[in-house]
Each structure stands twice: as C-alpha cells, then as structure tokens.
C-alpha positions in Angstrom: -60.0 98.5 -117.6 -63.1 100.1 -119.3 -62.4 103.7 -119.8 -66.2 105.0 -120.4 -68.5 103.5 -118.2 -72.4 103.6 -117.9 -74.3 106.5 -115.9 -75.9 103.7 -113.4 -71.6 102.5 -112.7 -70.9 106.0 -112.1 -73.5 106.5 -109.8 -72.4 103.0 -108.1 -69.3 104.6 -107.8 -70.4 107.8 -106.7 -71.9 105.5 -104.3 -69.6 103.8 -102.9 -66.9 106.9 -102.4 -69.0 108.2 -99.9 -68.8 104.7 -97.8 -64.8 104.3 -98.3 -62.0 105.4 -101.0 -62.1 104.3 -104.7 -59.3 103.3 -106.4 -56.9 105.7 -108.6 -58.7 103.5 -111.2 -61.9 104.0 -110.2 -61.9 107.6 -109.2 -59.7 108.4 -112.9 -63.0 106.4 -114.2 -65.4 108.3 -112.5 -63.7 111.4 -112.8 -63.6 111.4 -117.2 -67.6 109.9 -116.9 -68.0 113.3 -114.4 -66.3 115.7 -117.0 -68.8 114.8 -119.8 -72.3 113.6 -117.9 -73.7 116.6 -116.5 -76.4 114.3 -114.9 -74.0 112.1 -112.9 -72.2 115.4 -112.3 -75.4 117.0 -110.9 -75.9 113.5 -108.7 -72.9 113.6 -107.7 -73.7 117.2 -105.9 -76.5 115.9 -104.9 -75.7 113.8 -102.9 -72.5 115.8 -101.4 -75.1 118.2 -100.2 -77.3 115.4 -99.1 -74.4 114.1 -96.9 -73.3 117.2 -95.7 -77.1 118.1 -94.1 -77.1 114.6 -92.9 -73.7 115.3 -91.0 -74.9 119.1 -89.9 -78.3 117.5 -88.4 -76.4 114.8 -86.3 -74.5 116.9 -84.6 -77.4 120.2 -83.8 -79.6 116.7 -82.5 -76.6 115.0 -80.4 -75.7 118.6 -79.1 -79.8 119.4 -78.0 -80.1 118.1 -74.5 -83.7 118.6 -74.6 -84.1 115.7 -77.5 -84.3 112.2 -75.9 -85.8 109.0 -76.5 -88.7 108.0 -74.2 -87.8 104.8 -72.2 -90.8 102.9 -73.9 -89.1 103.8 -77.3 -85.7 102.6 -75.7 -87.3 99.5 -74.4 -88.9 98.5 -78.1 -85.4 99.3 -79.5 -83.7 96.9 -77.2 -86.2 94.0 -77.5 -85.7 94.4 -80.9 -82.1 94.1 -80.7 -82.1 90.8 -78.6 -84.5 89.3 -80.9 -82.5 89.7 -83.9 -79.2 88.6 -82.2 
C-alpha cells in the first residue's frame, strides 16, 4: 500500500466515499493526502457542501405539493423507460 498518493486518486477517493465507505486503508490514505493538499482539502468541502444542497433541495421539492410533473412529461419518461428495457 502506497502511502502518498496523487491529487486525481484522492479526489477518486473523495469520490467514491460519498457513494459507499472506504476502507481504513483508503480513508488513512486519503486522510494524510488531506492533511498536506489544501486543494484536495478545499474539493473535498466542496463537494460536502455540494451534497448537502443536493440533499436540502430534494426534500423542500418532494415536500411542495404544488410541484408536479405534467402527464405529457410523465408519458415521455415512461416511453423512454420501456424502450431502453
């Protein structure tokens, strides 16, 4: 195992956490690369914020009653399903 890794892995890793858990490996990896790249640290936050207004805008949209999806627009969406199965 590679102690010091490159800023594109780290952001792969970065990456990835956010889709499931690392490995203590991994995230002892990332963590040392984070402590000394301010870049990939700044990322990093980046995208943590990014998440979180991701995560705070589905739930004010699933919450507003008064946003729906035209049934033409559900209609394409479905068509488009069955092709593609």
């Amino acid at each position: 195992m590679r102690i010091f890794i490159s800023c594109k892995s780290a952001s792969q890793l970065v990456s990835q956490s956010l889709d499931a858990p690392l490995t203590w490996q991994s995230r002892l990896v990332l963590r040392l690369h984070l402590v000394i790249c301010k870049y990939c640290r700044r990322f990093s936050q980046q995208l943590a914020v990014l998440r979180k207004a991701v995560q705070n805008m589905v739930q004010l949209t699933e919450a507003d009653e008064s946003i729906q999806l035209k049934p033409e627009a559900r209609q394409r969406i479905i068509n488009v399903i069955k092709q593609n199965q």
